[in-house]
C-alpha positions as CSV (number, residue, x, y, z in Angstrom):
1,X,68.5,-60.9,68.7
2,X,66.0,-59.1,71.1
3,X,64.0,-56.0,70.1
4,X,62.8,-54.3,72.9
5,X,60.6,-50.7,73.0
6,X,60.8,-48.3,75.8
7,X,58.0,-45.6,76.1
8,X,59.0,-42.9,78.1
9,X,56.3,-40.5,79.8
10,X,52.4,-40.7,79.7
11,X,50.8,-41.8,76.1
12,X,49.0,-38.6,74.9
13,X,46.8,-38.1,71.9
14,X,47.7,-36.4,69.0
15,X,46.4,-33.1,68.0
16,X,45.3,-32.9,64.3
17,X,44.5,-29.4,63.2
18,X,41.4,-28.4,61.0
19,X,44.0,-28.1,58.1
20,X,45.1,-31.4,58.6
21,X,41.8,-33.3,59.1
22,X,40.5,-31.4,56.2
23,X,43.9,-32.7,54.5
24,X,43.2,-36.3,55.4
25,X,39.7,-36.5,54.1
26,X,40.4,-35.4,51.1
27,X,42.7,-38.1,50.3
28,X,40.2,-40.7,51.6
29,X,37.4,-39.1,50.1
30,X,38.5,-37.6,47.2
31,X,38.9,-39.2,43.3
32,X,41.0,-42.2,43.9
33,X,41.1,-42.3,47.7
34,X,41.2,-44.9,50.1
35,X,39.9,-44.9,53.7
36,X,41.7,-47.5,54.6
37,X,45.2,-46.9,53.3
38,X,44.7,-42.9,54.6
39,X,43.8,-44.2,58.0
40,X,47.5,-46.7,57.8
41,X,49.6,-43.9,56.5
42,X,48.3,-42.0,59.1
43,X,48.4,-44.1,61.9
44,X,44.7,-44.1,62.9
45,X,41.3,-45.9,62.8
46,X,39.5,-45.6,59.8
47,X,36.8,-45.1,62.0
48,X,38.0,-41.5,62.9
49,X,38.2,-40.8,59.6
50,X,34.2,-41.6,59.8
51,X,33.4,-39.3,62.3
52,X,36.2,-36.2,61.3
53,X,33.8,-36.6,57.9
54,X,30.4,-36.5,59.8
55,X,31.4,-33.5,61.5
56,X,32.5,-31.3,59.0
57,X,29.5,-32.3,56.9
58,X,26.9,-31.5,60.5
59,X,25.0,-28.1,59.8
60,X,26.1,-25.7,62.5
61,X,23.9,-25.9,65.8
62,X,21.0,-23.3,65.6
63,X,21.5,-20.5,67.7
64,X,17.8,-20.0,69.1
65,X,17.6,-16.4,67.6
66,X,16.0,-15.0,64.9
67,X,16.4,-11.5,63.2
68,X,13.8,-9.0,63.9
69,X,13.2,-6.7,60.9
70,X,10.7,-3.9,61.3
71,X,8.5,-2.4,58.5
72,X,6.4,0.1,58.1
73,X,4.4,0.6,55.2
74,X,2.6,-1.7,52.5
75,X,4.9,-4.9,53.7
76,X,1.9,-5.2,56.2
77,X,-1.6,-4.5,54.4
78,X,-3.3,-5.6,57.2
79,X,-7.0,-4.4,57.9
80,X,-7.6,-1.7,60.2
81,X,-9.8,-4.0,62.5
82,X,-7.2,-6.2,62.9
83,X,-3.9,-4.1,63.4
84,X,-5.3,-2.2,65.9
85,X,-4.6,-5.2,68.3
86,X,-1.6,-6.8,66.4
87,X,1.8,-7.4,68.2
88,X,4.2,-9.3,66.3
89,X,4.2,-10.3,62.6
90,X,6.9,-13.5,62.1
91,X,7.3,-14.2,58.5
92,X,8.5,-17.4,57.8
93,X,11.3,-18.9,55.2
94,X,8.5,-20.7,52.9
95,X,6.6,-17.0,52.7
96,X,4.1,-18.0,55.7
97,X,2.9,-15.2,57.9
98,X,2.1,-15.9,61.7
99,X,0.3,-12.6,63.2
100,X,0.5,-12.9,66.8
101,X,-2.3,-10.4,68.4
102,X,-1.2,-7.9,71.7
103,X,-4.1,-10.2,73.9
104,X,-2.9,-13.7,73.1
105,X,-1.3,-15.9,75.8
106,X,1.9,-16.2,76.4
107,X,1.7,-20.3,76.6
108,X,0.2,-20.5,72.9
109,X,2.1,-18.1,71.5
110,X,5.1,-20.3,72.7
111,X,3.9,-23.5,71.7
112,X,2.7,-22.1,68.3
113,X,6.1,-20.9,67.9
114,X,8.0,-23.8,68.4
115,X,5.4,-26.0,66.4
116,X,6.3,-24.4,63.6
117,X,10.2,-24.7,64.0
């Protein structure tokens, strides 16, 4: 006897929601999981289970922003000397201050900036 299998239409890929990869990984992640037996009962490469895992675990992309918070008051005991000319105070995440002063180029300003990101 002959088997024969007819496909009808264009092949299209699947569409797996967030529910479902989410779903999937934890079976091949989890306590007594199995990529590879996920991946058969699922129909797909384990290798997309690799990637769907790499994904979800990827920090989010950084935006390029930053919030600006004003003070006034003792937050910035600067001397008088110096705040007469002072633009822009950045306080960074580790408790670093950068002072950036009204007459400083734009250029260094920039690349001080970004060196520090």
């Amino acid at each position: 006897m002959v088997q024969m299998t007819v496909l009808s239409g264009p092949a299209r890929r699947r569409r797996w929601s967030e529910a479902q990869k989410l779903d999937l990984l934890a079976q091949a992640f989890g306590p007594g999981g199995s990529v590879t037996e996920t991946a058969r009962q699922a129909d797909i490469c384990t290798s997309l289970l690799y990637r769907w895992r790499q994904a979800f675990r990827a920090p989010p992309e950084p935006t390029g922003f930053s919030p600006a918070v004003l003070v006034d008051g003792p937050g910035l005991a600067l001397p008088l000397e110096r705040a007469s000319g002072l633009a822009i105070v950045v306080e960074l995440a580790g408790g670093a201050r950068v002072s950036v002063m009204a007459a400083a180029p734009a250029s260094l300003v920039t690349a001080a900036l970004k060196a520090l990101r």
